[in-house]
Each structure stands twice: as structure tokens, then as C-alpha cells.
N, C-alpha and C positions, 0 to 999 in steps of 0.2 A: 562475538557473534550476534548478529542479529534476529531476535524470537519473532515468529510469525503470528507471535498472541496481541504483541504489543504493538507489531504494524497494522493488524487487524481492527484492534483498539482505536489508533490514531486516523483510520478509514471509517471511521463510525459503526462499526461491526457487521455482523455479516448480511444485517435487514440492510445496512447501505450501500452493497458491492451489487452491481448488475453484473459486472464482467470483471474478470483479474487474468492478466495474460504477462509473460515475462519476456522482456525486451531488451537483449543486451546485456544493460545495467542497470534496466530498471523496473520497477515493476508498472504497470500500466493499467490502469483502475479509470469504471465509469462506474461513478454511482450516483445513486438516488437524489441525495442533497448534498450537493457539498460543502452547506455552512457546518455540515455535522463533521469533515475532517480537523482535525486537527493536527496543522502542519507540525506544533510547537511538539507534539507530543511525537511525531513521526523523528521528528529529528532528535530527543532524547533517546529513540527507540534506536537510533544508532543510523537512519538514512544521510546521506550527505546533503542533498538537498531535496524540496517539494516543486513541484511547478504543477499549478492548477487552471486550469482554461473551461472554463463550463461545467460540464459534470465530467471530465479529464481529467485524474491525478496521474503525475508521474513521479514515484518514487525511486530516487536513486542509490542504488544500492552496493555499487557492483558488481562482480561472477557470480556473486551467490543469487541471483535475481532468479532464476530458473528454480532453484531447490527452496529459494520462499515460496514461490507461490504455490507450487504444489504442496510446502505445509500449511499456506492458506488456506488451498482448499480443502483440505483435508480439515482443517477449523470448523469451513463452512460447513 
């Protein structure tokens, strides 16, 4: 299972997240700076993969995308 401490981590925590929203299969993250993700560390965290486009992460996760982020924000 995927902990929403470590994908939090790997989005540079919670001073980096402007927005976290669940999509599908993925989680969908704009944040502040995004030299501060760290893909390497998201996909130990257990995501399949990262795709980043601007301040754009999308983590893929799959079904359980919806019940991460709500423990994300509950992090934040």
C-alpha cells in the first residue's frame, strides 16, 4: 500500500503542494517548485509512474488515488 507520508515527501511537502486533487488514477499536484519533487523518491513510494509539465505533477497511482489524497490532506 501506498503511505501518503512518503508521496507527500516525494512532492516536497506540504510548503510545495498549492493544490492536490484525485483523478482517476492519479493524484494531480501543482506546486510551488518543482525542482523540489522528487520523481526517484515518488516511485520508491510505490507510484507507477511521475509525469511533470510545469508546476504539474501527476502521480499514478491507481483506485486508491481518491483515498491518498484525502490522507494527504489530512498531512497537510
Amino acid at each position: 500500500m501506498i503511505e501518503a507520508d512518503q508521496i507527500l515527501a516525494g512532492l516536497g511537502g506540504a510548503a510545495n503542494i498549492v493544490d492536490v486533487q484525485a483523478c482517476v488514477t492519479r493524484v494531480r499536484c501543482e506546486v510551488r517548485d518543482p525542482a523540489e519533487v522528487d520523481e526517484a523518491a515518488l516511485t520508491a513510494a510505490g507510484a507507477v509512474s511521475v509525469i511533470t509539465t510545469d508546476n504539474a505533477v501527476h502521480v499514478v497511482v491507481g483506485a486508491q488515488s481518491a483515498a491518498l489524497v484525502d490522507d494527504i490532506e489530512d498531512l497537510m
